[in-house]
C-alpha positions in Angstrom: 0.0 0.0 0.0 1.0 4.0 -0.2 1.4 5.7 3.0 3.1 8.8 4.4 6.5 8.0 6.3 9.3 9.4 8.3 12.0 8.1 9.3 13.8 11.2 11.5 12.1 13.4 13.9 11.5 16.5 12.1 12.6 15.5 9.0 10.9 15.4 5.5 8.4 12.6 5.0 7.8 10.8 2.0 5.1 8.6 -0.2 6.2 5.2 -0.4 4.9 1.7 -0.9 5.3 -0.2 2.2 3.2 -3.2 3.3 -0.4 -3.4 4.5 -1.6 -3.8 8.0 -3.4 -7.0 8.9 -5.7 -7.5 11.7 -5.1 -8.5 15.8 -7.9 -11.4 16.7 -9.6 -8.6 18.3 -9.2 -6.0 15.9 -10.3 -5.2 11.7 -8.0 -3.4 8.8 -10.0 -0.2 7.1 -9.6 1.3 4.2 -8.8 4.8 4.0 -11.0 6.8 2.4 -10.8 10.3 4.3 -8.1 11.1 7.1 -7.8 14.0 8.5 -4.6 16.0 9.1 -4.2 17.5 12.7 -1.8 19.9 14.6 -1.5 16.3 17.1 0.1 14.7 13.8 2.8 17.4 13.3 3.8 16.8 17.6 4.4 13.2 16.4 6.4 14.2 14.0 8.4 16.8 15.8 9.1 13.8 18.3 7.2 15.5 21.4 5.4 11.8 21.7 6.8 9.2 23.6 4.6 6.4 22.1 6.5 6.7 18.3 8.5 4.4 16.9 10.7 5.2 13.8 9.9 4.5 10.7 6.5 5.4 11.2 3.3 6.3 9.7 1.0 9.2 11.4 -2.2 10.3 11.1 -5.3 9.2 13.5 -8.5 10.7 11.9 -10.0 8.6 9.9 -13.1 7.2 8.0 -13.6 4.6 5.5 -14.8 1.0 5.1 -13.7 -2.2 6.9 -11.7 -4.0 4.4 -11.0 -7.3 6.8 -11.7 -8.3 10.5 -10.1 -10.5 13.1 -11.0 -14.1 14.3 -12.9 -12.3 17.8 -14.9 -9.6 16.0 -18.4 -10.3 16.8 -20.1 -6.8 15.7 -18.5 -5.9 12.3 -18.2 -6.9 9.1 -16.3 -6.2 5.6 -18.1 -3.8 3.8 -19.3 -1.3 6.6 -19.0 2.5 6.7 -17.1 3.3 10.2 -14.7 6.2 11.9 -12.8 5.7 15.1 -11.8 8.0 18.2 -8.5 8.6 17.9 -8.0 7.0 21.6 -8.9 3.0 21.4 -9.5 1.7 24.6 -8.9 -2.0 25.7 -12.2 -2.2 26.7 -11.2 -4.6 30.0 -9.3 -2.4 32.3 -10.9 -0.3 35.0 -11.3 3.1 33.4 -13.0 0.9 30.2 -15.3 -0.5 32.4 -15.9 2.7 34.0 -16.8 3.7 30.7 -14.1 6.2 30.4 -12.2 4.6 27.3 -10.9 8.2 26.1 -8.2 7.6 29.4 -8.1 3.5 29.2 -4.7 2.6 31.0 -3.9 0.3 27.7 -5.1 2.5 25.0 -4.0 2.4 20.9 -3.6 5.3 19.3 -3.3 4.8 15.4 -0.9 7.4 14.4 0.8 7.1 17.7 1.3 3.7 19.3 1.0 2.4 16.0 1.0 3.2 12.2 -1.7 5.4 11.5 -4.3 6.6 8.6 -2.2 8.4 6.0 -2.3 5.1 4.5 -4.0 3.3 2.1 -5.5 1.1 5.1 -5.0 1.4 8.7 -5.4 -1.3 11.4 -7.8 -0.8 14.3 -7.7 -2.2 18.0 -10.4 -3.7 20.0 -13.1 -3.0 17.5 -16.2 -3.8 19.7 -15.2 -1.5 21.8 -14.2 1.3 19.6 -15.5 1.5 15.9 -18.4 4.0 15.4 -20.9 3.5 12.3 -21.1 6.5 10.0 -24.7 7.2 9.1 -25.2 6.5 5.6 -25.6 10.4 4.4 -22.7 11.5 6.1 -19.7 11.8 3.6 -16.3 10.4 4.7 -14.4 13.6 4.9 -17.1 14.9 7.5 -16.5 11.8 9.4 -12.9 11.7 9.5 -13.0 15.0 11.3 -15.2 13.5 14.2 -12.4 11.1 14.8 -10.3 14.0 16.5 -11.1 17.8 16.5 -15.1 17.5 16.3 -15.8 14.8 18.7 -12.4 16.0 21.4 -14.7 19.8 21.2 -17.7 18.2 21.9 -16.3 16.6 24.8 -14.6 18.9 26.0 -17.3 22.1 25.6 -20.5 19.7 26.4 -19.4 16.8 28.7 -16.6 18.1 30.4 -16.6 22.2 30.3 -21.1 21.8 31.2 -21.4 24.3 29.3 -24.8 26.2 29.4 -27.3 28.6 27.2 -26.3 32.5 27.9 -22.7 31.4 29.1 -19.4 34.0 28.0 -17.3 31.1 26.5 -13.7 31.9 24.9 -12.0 30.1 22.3 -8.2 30.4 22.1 -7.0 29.3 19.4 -9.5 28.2 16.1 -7.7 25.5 14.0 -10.3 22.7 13.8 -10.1 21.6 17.3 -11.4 25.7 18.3 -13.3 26.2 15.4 -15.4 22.8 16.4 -15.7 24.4 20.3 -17.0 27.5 18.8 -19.7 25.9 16.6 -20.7 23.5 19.6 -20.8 26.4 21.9 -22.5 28.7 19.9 -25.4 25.6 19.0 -25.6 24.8 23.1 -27.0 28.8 23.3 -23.2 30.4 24.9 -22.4 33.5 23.8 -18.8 32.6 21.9 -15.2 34.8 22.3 -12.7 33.5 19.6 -9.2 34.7 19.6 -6.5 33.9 17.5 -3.9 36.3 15.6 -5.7 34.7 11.9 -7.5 36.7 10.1 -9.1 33.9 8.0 -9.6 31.9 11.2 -11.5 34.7 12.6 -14.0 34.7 9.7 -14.8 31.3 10.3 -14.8 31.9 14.1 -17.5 34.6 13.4 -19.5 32.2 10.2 -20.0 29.8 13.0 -21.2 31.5 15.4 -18.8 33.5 17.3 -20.5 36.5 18.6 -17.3 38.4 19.2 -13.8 38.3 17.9 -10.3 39.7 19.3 -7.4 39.9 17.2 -4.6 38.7 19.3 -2.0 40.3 16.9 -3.1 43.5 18.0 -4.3 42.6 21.3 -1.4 42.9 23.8 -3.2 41.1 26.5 -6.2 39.0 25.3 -7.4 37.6 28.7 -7.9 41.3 29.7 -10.1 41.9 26.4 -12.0 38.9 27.2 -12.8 40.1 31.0 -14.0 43.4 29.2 -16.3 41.9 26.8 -17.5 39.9 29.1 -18.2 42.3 31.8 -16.0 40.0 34.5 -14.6 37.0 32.6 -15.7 33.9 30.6 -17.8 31.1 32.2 -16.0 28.6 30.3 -12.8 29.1 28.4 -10.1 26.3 26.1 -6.7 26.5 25.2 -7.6 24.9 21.9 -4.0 25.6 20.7 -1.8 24.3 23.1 0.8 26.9 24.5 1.7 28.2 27.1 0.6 31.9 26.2 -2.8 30.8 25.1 -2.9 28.5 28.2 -2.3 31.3 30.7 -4.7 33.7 28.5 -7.2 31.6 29.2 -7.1 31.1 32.5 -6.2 34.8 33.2 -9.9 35.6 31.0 -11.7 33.5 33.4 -14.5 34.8 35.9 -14.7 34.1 39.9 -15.7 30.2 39.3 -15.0 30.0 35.9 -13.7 27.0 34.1 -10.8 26.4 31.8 -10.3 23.7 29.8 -7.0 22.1 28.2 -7.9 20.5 24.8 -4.2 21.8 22.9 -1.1 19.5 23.4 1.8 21.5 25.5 4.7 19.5 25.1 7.8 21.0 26.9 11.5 19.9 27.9 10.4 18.8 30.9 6.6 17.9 31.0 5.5 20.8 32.8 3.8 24.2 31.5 3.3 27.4 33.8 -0.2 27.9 34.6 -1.6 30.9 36.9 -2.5 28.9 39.9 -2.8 32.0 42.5 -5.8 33.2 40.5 -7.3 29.4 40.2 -7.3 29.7 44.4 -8.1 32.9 44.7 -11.1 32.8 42.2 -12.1 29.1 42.6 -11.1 28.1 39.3 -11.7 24.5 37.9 -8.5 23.8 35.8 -9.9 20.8 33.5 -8.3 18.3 31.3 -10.5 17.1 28.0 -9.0 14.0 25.9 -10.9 12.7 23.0 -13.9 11.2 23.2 -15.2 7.1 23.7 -16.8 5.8 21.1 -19.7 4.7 22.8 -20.9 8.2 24.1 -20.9 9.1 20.1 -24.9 9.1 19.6 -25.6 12.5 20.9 -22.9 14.3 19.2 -24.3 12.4 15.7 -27.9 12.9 16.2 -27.3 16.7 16.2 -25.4 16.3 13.1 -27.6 14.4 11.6 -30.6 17.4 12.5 -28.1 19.9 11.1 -27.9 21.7 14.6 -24.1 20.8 14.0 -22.4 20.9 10.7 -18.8 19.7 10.9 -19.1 19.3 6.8 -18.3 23.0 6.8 -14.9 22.8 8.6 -13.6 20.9 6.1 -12.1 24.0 3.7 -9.7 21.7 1.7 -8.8 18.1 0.6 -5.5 17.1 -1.0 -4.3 14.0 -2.2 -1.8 12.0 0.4 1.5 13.1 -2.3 0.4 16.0 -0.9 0.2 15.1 2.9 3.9 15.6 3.4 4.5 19.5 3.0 1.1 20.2 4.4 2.4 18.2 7.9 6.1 20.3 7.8 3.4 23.6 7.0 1.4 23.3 10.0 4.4 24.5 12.3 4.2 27.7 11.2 1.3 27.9 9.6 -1.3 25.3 11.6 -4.7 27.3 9.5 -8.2 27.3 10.3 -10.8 24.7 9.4 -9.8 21.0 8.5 -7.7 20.1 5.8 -8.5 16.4 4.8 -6.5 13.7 2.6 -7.9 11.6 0.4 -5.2 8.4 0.0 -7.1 7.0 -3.2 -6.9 10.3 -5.3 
């Protein structure tokens, strides 16, 4: 099969043939037909996760069509339309049977822990436990996109963040994983605040439902423009980048008893980031953590796509074909864009 790979952290990738995947008892092999390309799969490659091995394939959101399935698969079948959460859980251990499979203690994470979807096929763990049907008029590109930045915001803005009708919530940072948060926000009835220093970002911000945008190129302090709009501070506020400025903005935005949520990576030398804690005491701040989504917990989030209350079809501004996928991984350092971009492996 084709597939992007690396072989050196950093370093250009390339398009070659390599050999397909083939299933574990309890697991199938999918064929590609829309993966998404995410600011997680440009960490992998700059080596800020441990779980890589070189050479290696990225890429972890993913639609397409189960191509073959292990000896212990009791609920799938070759032929069926599915998408995955980028976590896998194991489906056994205590935070599976808790039903928390986004933090399962043995997770897969294609991409990661193992060769992912910028491939031709991919291969899938524990797919009872984690494969999602894709309703029959959704299109793979809009499905590959729930895999990662559509279904970590819905998490993280409607399960984990409780966020409510008439809230102030901010939005720092809207590449796919923000632009999602402000769409899901803005359908739950909050009142949305998207920062971010792109212009074109912004515009999307605002098309899906942002009621007010701040320019953090010429915004010196954006946490203090979000307390004035807000009269106070947000209710609810993300770090949908993942960086230590926009981590502290957010915080520093909050109101007394707001919440802030961490949805952006923040890999650093040493594992830790700076984070305001003497306004989290002094204002009762819940500092929250939001990781993907399980699989299982997927109907909600689908039924409201399905109404059109949400419409991740409309964050996905570009596809390009996987020859393509290696420059537009090395761009998203410098350039990480707005909206999602998705590859097609067959074009």
């Amino acid at each position: 099969m084709r597939a992007v790979v690396f072989e050196r952290y950093g370093e250009p990738a390339e398009v070659r043939e390599v050999p397909g995947p083939r299933p574990a008892e309890h697991g199938v092999v999918v064929r590609v037909e829309a993966t998404g390309l995410c600011r997680s799969d440009w960490h992998g490659w700059m080596g800020h996760d441990p779980d890589i091995t070189l050479p290696h394939v990225p890429g972890h959101e993913l639609a397409g069509v189960v191509e073959e399935v292990g000896a212990r698969v009791a609920r799938w079948n070759p032929g069926d339309r599915v998408t995955v959460p980028f976590v896998c859980g194991c489906g056994s251990c205590p935070s599976c049977v808790a039903g928390d499979h986004q933090v399962c203690e043995r997770q897969t994470q294609p991409g990661f822990t193992h060769w992912g979807s910028f491939a031709q096929y991919v291969a899938l763990d524990h797919a009872d436990v984690n494969l999602v049907a894709i309703p029959g008029d959704l299109s793979y590109a809009t499905a590959a996109a729930l895999g990662c930045r559509f279904a970590t915001a819905f998490r993280a803005v409607v399960q984990q963040g409780r966020v409510a009708a008439g809230e102030w919530v901010a939005v720092h940072g809207c590449g796919g994983v923000g632009l999602s948060a402000v769409m899901i926000a803005a359908a739950s009835g909050a009142r949305v605040i998207a920062v971010d220093v792109s212009p074109k970002a912004l515009d999307l911000a605002r098309a899906f439902g942002a009621a007010v945008c701040v320019d953090a190129r010429d915004t010196p302090d954006t946490a203090a423009a979000v307390r004035e709009l807000t009269d106070g501070g947000a209710h609810l506020s993300l770090d949908a980048l993942g960086s230590p400025a926009t981590c502290a903005a957010s915080v520093n935005g909050l109101r007394r008893r707001g919440r802030h949520l961490q949805v952006g990576l923040l890999p650093s030398p040493d594992g830790t980031t700076p984070v305001p804690l003497a306004r989290a005491i002094a204002l009762e701040l819940e500092l929250l953590g939001s990781h993907g989504m399980a699989a299982h917990t997927y109907p909600p989030m689908l039924e409201l796509v399905r109404a059109g209350v949400l419409r991740p079809d409309l964050l996905v501004t570009s596809t390009i074909t996987l020859d393509a996928a290696p420059d537009a991984l090395a761009a998203m350092g410098s350039a990480p864009g707005a909206g999602a971009v998705v590859i097609e492996p067959w074009r």
